[in-house]
C-alpha positions as CSV (number, residue, x, y, z in Angstrom):
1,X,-54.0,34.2,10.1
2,X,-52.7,33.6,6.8
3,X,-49.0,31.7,6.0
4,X,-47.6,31.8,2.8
5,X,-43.9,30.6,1.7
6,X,-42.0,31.3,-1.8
7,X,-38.2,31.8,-2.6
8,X,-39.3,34.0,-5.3
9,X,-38.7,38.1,-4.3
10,X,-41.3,39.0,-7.1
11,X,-43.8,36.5,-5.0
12,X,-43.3,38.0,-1.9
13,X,-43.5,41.5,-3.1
14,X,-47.0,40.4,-4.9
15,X,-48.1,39.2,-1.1
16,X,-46.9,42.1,0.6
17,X,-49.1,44.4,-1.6
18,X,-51.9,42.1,-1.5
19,X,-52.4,42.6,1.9
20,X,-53.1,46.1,1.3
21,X,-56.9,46.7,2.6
22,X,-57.0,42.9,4.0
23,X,-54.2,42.5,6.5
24,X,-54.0,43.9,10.3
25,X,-50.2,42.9,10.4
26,X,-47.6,41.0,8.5
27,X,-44.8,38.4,9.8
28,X,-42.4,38.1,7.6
29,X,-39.1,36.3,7.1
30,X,-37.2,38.1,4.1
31,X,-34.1,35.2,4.6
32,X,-31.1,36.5,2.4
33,X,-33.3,39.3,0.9
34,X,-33.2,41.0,4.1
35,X,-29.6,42.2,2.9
36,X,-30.5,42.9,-1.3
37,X,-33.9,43.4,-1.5
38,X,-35.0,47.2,-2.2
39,X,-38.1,45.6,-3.5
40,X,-39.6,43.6,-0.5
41,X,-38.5,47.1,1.4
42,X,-40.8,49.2,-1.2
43,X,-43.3,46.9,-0.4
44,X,-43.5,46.7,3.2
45,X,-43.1,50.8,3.2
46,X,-46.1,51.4,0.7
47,X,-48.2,49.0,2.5
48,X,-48.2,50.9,5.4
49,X,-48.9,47.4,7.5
50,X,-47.2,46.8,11.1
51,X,-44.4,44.4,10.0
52,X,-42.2,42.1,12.1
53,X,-39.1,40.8,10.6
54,X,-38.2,37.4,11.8
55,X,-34.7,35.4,11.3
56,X,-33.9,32.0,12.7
57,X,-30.8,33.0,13.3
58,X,-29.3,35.8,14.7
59,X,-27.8,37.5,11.4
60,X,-25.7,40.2,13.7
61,X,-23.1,37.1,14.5
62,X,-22.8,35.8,11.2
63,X,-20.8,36.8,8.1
64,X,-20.2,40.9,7.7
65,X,-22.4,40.9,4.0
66,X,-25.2,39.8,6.6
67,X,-25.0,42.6,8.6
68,X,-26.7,45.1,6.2
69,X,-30.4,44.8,6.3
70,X,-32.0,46.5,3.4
71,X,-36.0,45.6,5.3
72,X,-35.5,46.4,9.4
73,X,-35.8,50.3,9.2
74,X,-39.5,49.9,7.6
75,X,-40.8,47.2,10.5
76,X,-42.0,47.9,13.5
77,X,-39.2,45.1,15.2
78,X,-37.2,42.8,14.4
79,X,-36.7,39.0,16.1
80,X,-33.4,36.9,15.4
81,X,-31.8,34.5,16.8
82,X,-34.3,32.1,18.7
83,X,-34.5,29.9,16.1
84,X,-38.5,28.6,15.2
85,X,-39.6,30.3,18.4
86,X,-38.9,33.6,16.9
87,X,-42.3,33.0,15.1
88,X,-44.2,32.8,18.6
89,X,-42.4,35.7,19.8
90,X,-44.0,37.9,16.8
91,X,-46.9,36.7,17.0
92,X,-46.6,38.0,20.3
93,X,-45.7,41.1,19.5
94,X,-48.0,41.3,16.6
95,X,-50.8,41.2,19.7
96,X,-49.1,43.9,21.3
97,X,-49.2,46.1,18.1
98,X,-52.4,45.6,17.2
99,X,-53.9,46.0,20.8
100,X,-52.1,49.4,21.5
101,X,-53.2,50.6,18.0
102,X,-56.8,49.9,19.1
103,X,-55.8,51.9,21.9
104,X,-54.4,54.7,19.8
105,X,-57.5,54.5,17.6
106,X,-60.6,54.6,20.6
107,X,-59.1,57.0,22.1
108,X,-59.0,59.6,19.0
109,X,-62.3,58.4,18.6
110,X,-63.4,59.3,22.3
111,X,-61.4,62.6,21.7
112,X,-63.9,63.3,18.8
113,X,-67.1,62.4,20.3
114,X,-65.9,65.2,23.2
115,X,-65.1,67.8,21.1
């Protein structure tokens, strides 16, 4: 487990695509880039990494320019509104993912070593 923390989109972007290769999953709370950022949603696309998008609060009750959310169609879920806790919940989740991918992947394997 790895946590990192910048305001800076460019940043995030940078550790997004570092974890190319290196990362099972990624946690990620985009704050107010979650309704601009095209480039944090490149990112998390090209990756191809199970993402979970986290928000302390819950975004859908707030103002109408929050309502758009430029990163929720490339992650696997999205957690808002249970303030701090939301982190525990992905990491949760995160679990979940990664165990039913191992699922995914030994069987195809078993599937091979049958055929």
């Amino acid at each position: 487990i790895e946590f990192f923390q910048t305001n800076l989109e460019g940043e995030i972007v940078d550790k997004i695509q570092e974890c190319y290769g290196e990362a099972s999953g990624i946690i990620i709370n985009p704050a107010a880039y979650t309704h601009t950022s095209i480039a944090i949603r490149d990112a998390i696309s090209a990756v191809g990494i199970p993402t979970i998008e986290v928000h302390i609060s819950n975004i859908h009750r707030r103002e109408e320019f929050r309502k758009t959310n430029m990163i929720a169609p490339v992650c696997a879920s999205s957690i808002v509104g249970f303030g701090p806790f939301g982190y525990h919940l992905a990491m949760v989740g995160m679990l979940q993912i990664m165990s039913e991918l191992k699922a995914v992947h030994d069987a195809q394997l078993a599937a091979q070593n049958e055929a």
